[in-house]
C-alpha positions as CSV (number, residue, x, y, z in Angstrom):
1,X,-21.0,6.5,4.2
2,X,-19.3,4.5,7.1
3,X,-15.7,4.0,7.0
4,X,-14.7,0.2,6.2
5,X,-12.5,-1.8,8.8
6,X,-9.9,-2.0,5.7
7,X,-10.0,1.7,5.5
8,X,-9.6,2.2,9.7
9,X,-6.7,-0.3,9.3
10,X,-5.0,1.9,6.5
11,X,-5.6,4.8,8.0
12,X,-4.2,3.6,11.6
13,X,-0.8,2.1,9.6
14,X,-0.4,5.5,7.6
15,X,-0.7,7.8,11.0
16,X,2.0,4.7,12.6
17,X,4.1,5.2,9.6
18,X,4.5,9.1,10.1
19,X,5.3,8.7,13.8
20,X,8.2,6.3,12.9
21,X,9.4,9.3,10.0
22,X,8.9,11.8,12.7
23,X,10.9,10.1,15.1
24,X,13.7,9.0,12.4
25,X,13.9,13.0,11.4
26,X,14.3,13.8,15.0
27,X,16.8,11.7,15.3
28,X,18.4,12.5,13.0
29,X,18.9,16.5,13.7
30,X,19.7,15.4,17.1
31,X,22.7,13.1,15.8
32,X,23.3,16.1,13.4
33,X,23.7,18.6,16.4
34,X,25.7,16.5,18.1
35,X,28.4,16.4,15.2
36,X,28.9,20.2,15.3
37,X,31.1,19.6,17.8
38,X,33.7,18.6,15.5
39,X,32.6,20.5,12.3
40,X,35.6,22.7,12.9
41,X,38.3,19.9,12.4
42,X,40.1,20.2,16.0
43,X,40.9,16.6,16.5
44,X,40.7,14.7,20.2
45,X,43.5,15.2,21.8
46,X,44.1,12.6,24.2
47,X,45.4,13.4,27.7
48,X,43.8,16.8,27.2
49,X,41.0,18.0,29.6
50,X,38.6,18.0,27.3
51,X,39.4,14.3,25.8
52,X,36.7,12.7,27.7
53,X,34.2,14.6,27.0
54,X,35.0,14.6,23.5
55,X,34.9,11.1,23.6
56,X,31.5,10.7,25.2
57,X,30.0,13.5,22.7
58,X,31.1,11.3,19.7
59,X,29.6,8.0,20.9
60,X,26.4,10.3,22.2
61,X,26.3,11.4,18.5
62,X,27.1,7.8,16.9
63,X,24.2,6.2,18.7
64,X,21.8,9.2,17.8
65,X,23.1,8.3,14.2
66,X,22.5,4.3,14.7
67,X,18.9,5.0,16.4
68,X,18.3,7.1,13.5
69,X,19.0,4.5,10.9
70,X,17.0,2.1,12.7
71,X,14.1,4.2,12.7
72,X,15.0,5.5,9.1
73,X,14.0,1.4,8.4
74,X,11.3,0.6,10.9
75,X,9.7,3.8,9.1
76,X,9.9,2.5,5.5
77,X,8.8,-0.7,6.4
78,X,5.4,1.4,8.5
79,X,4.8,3.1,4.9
80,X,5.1,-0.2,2.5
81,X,2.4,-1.8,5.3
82,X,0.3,1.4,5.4
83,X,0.7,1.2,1.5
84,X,-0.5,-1.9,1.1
85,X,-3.3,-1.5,3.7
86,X,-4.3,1.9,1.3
87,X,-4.3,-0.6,-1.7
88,X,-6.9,-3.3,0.2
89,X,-9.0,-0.6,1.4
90,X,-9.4,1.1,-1.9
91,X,-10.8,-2.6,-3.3
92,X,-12.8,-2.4,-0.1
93,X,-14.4,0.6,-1.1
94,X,-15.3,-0.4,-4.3
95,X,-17.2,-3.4,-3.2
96,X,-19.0,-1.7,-0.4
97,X,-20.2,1.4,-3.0
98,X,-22.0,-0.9,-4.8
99,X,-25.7,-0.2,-4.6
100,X,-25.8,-4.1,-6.0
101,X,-24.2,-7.5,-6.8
102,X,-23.0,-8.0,-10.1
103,X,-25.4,-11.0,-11.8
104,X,-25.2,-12.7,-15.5
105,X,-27.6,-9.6,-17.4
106,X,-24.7,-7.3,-16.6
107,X,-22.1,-8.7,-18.7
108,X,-21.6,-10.0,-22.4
109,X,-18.3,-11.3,-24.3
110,X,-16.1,-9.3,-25.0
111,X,-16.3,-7.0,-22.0
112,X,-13.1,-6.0,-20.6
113,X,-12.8,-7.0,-16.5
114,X,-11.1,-5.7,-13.5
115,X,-11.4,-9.0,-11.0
116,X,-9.6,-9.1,-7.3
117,X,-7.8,-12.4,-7.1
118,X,-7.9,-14.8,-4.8
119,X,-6.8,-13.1,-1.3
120,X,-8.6,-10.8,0.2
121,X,-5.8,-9.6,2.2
122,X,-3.5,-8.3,-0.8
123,X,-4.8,-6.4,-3.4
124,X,-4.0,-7.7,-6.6
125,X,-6.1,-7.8,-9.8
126,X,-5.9,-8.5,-13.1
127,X,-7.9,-7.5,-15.9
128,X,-9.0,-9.9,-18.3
129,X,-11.8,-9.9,-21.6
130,X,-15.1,-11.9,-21.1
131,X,-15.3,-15.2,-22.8
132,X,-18.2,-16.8,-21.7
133,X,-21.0,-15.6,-19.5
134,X,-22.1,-18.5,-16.8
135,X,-25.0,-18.8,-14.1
136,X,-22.5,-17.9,-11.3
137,X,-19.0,-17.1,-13.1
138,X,-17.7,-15.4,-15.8
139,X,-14.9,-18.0,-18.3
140,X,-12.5,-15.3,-18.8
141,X,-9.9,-15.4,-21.7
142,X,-6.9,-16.7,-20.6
143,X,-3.0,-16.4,-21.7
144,X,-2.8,-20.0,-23.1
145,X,-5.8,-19.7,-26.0
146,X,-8.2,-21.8,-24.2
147,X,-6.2,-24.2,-22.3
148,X,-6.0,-22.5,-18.9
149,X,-8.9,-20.0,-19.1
150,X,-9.9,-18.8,-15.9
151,X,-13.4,-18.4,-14.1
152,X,-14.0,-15.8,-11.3
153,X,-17.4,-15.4,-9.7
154,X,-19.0,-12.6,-10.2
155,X,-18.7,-11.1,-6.5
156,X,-14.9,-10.7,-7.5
157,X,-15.4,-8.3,-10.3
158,X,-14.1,-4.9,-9.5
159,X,-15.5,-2.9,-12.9
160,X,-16.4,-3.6,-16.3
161,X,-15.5,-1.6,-19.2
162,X,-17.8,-2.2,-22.4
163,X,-17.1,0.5,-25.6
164,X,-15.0,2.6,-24.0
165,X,-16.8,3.2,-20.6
166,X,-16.2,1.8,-17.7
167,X,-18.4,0.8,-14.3
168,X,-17.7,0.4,-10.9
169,X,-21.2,-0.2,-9.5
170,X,-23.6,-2.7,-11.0
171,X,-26.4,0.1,-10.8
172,X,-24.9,2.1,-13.9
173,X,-25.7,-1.1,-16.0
174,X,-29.3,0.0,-16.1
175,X,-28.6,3.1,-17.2
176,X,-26.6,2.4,-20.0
Protein backbone atom coordinates (compact mmCIF):
# COMPACT_ATOMS: atom_id res chain seq x y z
CA UNK A 1 0.00 0.00 0.00
CA UNK A 2 1.28 3.57 -0.92
CA UNK A 3 2.10 5.91 1.83
CA UNK A 4 -0.58 8.80 2.16
CA UNK A 5 0.72 12.58 1.85
CA UNK A 6 -0.80 12.84 5.64
CA UNK A 7 1.41 10.00 6.56
CA UNK A 8 4.76 11.57 4.53
CA UNK A 9 3.84 14.79 6.41
CA UNK A 10 3.84 12.94 9.88
CA UNK A 11 6.52 11.14 9.35
CA UNK A 12 8.70 14.31 8.03
CA UNK A 13 7.47 16.37 11.47
CA UNK A 14 8.34 13.30 13.72
CA UNK A 15 12.08 12.92 12.12
CA UNK A 16 12.12 17.25 12.51
CA UNK A 17 10.91 16.78 15.98
CA UNK A 18 13.98 14.35 16.96
CA UNK A 19 16.54 16.58 15.36
CA UNK A 20 15.31 19.55 17.59
CA UNK A 21 15.60 16.87 20.92
CA UNK A 22 18.88 15.80 19.60
CA UNK A 23 20.15 19.18 19.32
CA UNK A 24 18.43 20.34 22.77
CA UNK A 25 20.36 17.14 24.57
CA UNK A 26 23.49 18.30 22.98
CA UNK A 27 23.22 21.31 24.21
CA UNK A 28 22.60 20.60 26.94
CA UNK A 29 25.75 18.24 27.92
CA UNK A 30 27.72 20.98 26.32
CA UNK A 31 26.34 23.67 28.88
CA UNK A 32 26.69 20.84 31.46
CA UNK A 33 30.49 20.46 30.64
CA UNK A 34 30.99 23.76 30.66
CA UNK A 35 29.82 24.16 34.41
CA UNK A 36 32.49 21.68 35.69
CA UNK A 37 34.55 24.37 35.82
CA UNK A 38 33.11 25.54 38.88
CA UNK A 39 31.71 22.23 40.42
CA UNK A 40 34.44 22.49 42.94
CA UNK A 41 33.22 25.73 44.58
CA UNK A 42 36.52 28.04 44.00
CA UNK A 43 34.89 31.29 43.48
CA UNK A 44 36.19 34.12 40.66
CA UNK A 45 38.49 35.95 42.03
CA UNK A 46 38.66 39.15 40.47
CA UNK A 47 42.14 40.69 39.65
CA UNK A 48 43.42 37.18 39.57
CA UNK A 49 44.94 35.79 36.28
CA UNK A 50 42.63 33.46 35.72
CA UNK A 51 39.42 35.97 36.35
CA UNK A 52 38.85 36.51 32.67
CA UNK A 53 38.81 33.50 31.66
CA UNK A 54 36.58 32.45 34.30
CA UNK A 55 34.40 35.03 33.25
CA UNK A 56 34.21 34.07 29.63
CA UNK A 57 33.75 30.25 30.58
CA UNK A 58 30.62 31.22 32.64
CA UNK A 59 28.86 33.21 29.97
CA UNK A 60 30.18 30.38 27.26
CA UNK A 61 28.26 27.95 29.64
CA UNK A 62 25.13 30.40 30.25
CA UNK A 63 24.50 30.75 26.62
CA UNK A 64 24.96 26.92 25.99
CA UNK A 65 22.26 26.78 28.90
CA UNK A 66 19.89 29.58 27.16
CA UNK A 67 20.38 27.79 23.57
CA UNK A 68 19.43 24.71 25.23
CA UNK A 69 16.22 25.90 26.64
CA UNK A 70 15.26 27.35 23.46
CA UNK A 71 15.69 24.23 21.74
CA UNK A 72 14.29 22.27 24.85
CA UNK A 73 10.85 24.46 23.39
CA UNK A 74 11.28 24.59 19.75
CA UNK A 75 11.56 20.63 20.28
CA UNK A 76 8.29 20.19 22.19
CA UNK A 77 6.48 22.35 20.05
CA UNK A 78 8.20 19.81 16.75
CA UNK A 79 6.55 16.76 18.76
CA UNK A 80 2.88 18.33 19.58
CA UNK A 81 2.92 19.21 15.45
CA UNK A 82 4.43 15.74 14.58
CA UNK A 83 1.64 14.51 17.02
CA UNK A 84 -0.93 15.96 15.58
CA UNK A 85 0.21 15.24 11.94
CA UNK A 86 0.37 11.23 13.48
CA UNK A 87 -3.34 11.78 14.60
CA UNK A 88 -4.53 13.13 10.84
CA UNK A 89 -2.67 10.50 9.13
CA UNK A 90 -3.98 7.73 11.15
CA UNK A 91 -7.80 9.08 9.94
CA UNK A 92 -6.06 9.14 6.65
CA UNK A 93 -5.35 5.68 6.63
CA UNK A 94 -8.59 4.60 7.58
CA UNK A 95 -10.23 6.21 4.73
CA UNK A 96 -7.80 5.21 2.10
CA UNK A 97 -8.03 1.21 3.49
CA UNK A 98 -11.39 1.08 2.54
CA UNK A 99 -11.98 -1.31 -0.26
CA UNK A 100 -15.43 0.92 -0.52
CA UNK A 101 -17.66 3.93 0.39
CA UNK A 102 -19.89 3.53 3.06
CA UNK A 103 -23.76 3.73 1.48
CA UNK A 104 -27.41 3.58 3.31
CA UNK A 105 -27.52 -0.73 3.28
CA UNK A 106 -24.60 -0.54 5.66
CA UNK A 107 -26.12 1.02 8.57
CA UNK A 108 -29.40 0.69 10.79
CA UNK A 109 -30.47 2.70 14.11
CA UNK A 110 -29.01 2.08 16.78
CA UNK A 111 -25.48 1.60 15.40
CA UNK A 112 -22.85 3.19 17.29
CA UNK A 113 -20.48 5.73 14.90
CA UNK A 114 -17.02 6.97 14.81
CA UNK A 115 -17.43 10.20 12.34
CA UNK A 116 -14.33 12.81 11.57
CA UNK A 117 -15.71 16.27 12.09
CA UNK A 118 -15.68 18.96 10.05
CA UNK A 119 -11.80 19.72 9.27
CA UNK A 120 -9.86 17.67 7.55
CA UNK A 121 -6.76 19.16 8.90
CA UNK A 122 -7.36 18.24 12.72
CA UNK A 123 -8.36 15.10 13.68
CA UNK A 124 -11.18 15.13 15.81
CA UNK A 125 -14.15 12.72 16.11
CA UNK A 126 -16.84 11.95 17.90
CA UNK A 127 -18.84 9.04 18.28
CA UNK A 128 -22.43 9.10 18.19
CA UNK A 129 -25.56 6.27 17.97
CA UNK A 130 -27.64 6.18 14.62
CA UNK A 131 -30.99 7.79 14.65
CA UNK A 132 -32.17 7.82 11.29
CA UNK A 133 -30.69 6.34 8.13
CA UNK A 134 -31.03 8.93 4.99
CA UNK A 135 -30.19 8.71 1.13
CA UNK A 136 -26.88 10.57 1.66
CA UNK A 137 -26.54 11.15 5.61
CA UNK A 138 -26.94 9.49 8.64
CA UNK A 139 -29.42 11.87 11.59
CA UNK A 140 -27.32 11.01 14.43
CA UNK A 141 -28.59 11.30 18.15
CA UNK A 142 -27.71 14.33 19.49
CA UNK A 143 -26.97 15.74 23.20
CA UNK A 144 -30.22 17.97 23.29
CA UNK A 145 -32.98 14.88 22.71
CA UNK A 146 -33.88 15.81 19.24
CA UNK A 147 -33.45 19.47 19.10
CA UNK A 148 -29.89 19.76 17.77
CA UNK A 149 -29.33 16.27 16.20
CA UNK A 150 -26.61 16.16 13.90
CA UNK A 151 -26.30 14.68 10.24
CA UNK A 152 -22.83 13.68 8.81
CA UNK A 153 -22.57 12.19 5.29
CA UNK A 154 -21.59 9.07 5.08
CA UNK A 155 -17.96 9.65 3.48
CA UNK A 156 -17.17 11.00 7.21
CA UNK A 157 -17.79 7.78 8.99
CA UNK A 158 -14.68 6.34 10.42
CA UNK A 159 -16.19 2.74 11.73
CA UNK A 160 -19.36 1.33 12.87
CA UNK A 161 -19.85 -0.83 15.76
CA UNK A 162 -23.21 -2.94 15.71
CA UNK A 163 -23.55 -5.86 18.69
CA UNK A 164 -20.36 -5.56 19.99
CA UNK A 165 -18.20 -5.56 16.73
CA UNK A 166 -16.84 -2.99 15.16
CA UNK A 167 -15.80 -2.13 11.27
CA UNK A 168 -13.43 -0.03 9.72
CA UNK A 169 -13.95 -0.86 6.08
CA UNK A 170 -17.40 -1.01 4.40
CA UNK A 171 -16.36 -4.45 2.82
CA UNK A 172 -16.76 -6.42 6.25
CA UNK A 173 -20.55 -5.42 6.09
CA UNK A 174 -21.04 -8.20 3.58
CA UNK A 175 -19.59 -10.52 5.55
CA UNK A 176 -21.41 -10.04 8.61
Amino acid sequence: MTQTPERRRADQLQQRADELRERADKEHARSSSLYERFSGGQPILLGHHSARRALRDRDRADNATRRAIEDEKMAKQAQQKADQAKAVADLADIEAGRSRAWCRADFRPGDVVRVRDFRRDLAVTSVYRVKRVNAKTLTLEGPGGGFDDPKRAYDRVLSRTRDGITITDPAETEAS
